[in-house]
C-alpha positions as CSV (number, residue, x, y, z in Angstrom):
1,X,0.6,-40.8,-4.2
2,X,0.3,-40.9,-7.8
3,X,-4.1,-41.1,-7.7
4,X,-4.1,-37.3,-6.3
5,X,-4.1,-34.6,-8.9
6,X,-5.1,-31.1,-9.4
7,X,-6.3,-29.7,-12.5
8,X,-7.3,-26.3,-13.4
9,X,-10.5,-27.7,-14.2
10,X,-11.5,-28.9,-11.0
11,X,-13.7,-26.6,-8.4
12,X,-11.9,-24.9,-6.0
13,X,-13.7,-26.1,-3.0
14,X,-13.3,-29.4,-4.3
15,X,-9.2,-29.1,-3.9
16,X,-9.2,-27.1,-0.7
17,X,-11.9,-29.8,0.9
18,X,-9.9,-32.6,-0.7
19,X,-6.3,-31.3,0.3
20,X,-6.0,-28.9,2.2
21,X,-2.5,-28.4,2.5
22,X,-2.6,-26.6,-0.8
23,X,-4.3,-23.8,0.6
24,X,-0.7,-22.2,1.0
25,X,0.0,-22.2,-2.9
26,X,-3.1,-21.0,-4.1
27,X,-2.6,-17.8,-1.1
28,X,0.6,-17.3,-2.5
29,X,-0.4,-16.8,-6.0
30,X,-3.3,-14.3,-4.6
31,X,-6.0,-16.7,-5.1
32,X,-7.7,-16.2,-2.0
33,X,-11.3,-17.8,-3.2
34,X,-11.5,-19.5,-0.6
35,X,-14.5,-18.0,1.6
36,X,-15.7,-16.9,-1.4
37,X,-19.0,-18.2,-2.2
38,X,-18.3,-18.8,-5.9
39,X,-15.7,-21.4,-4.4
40,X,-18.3,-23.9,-4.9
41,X,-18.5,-22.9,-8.5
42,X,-15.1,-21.6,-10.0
43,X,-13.1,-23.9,-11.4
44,X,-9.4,-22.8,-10.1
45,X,-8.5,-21.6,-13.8
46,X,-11.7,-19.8,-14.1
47,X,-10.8,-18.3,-10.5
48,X,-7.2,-17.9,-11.2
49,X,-8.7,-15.4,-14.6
50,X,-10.6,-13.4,-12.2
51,X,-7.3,-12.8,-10.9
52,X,-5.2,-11.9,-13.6
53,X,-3.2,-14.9,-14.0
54,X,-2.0,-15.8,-17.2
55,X,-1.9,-19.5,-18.1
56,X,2.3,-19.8,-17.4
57,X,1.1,-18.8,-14.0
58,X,-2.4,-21.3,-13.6
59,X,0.4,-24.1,-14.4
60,X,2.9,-23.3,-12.3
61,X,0.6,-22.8,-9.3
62,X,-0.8,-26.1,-10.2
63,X,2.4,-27.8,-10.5
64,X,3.6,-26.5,-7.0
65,X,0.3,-27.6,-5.3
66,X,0.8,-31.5,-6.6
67,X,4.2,-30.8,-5.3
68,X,2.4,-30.8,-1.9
69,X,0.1,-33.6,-2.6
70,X,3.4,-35.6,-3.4
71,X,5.2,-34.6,-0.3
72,X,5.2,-37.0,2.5
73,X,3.2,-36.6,5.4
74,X,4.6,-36.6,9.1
């Protein structure tokens, strides 16, 4: 499914509403934004900041939730 990709730049309600499954990925790099109400407005970078990630980590939590998106479904 090479249309469906995550960037750091897009909101994080948008990727949670949009795919779900990736909810895993972003929990297990402790971004648990979520039910947060600036969910609507973070961007998962600027989320992923508020967390303490560096950007080696942003990517490679990126790069694991495309993984998902890339996965097939059963």
């Amino acid at each position: 499914m090479p249309n469906k990709k995550i960037t750091k730049n897009m909101k994080i309600s948008e990727v949670i509403e949009k795919y779900p499954d990736t909810i895993e990925v972003f929990l297990d790099y402790g971004l648990h934004c979520f039910g947060c109400h600036l969910a609507d407005a973070e961007t998962i970078e600027q989320g992923a900041l508020s967390h303490n990630m560096d950007e080696k980590e942003i990517k490679l939590m990126i790069q694991k939730a495309n993984k998902i998106l890339r996965l097939p479904s059963n």
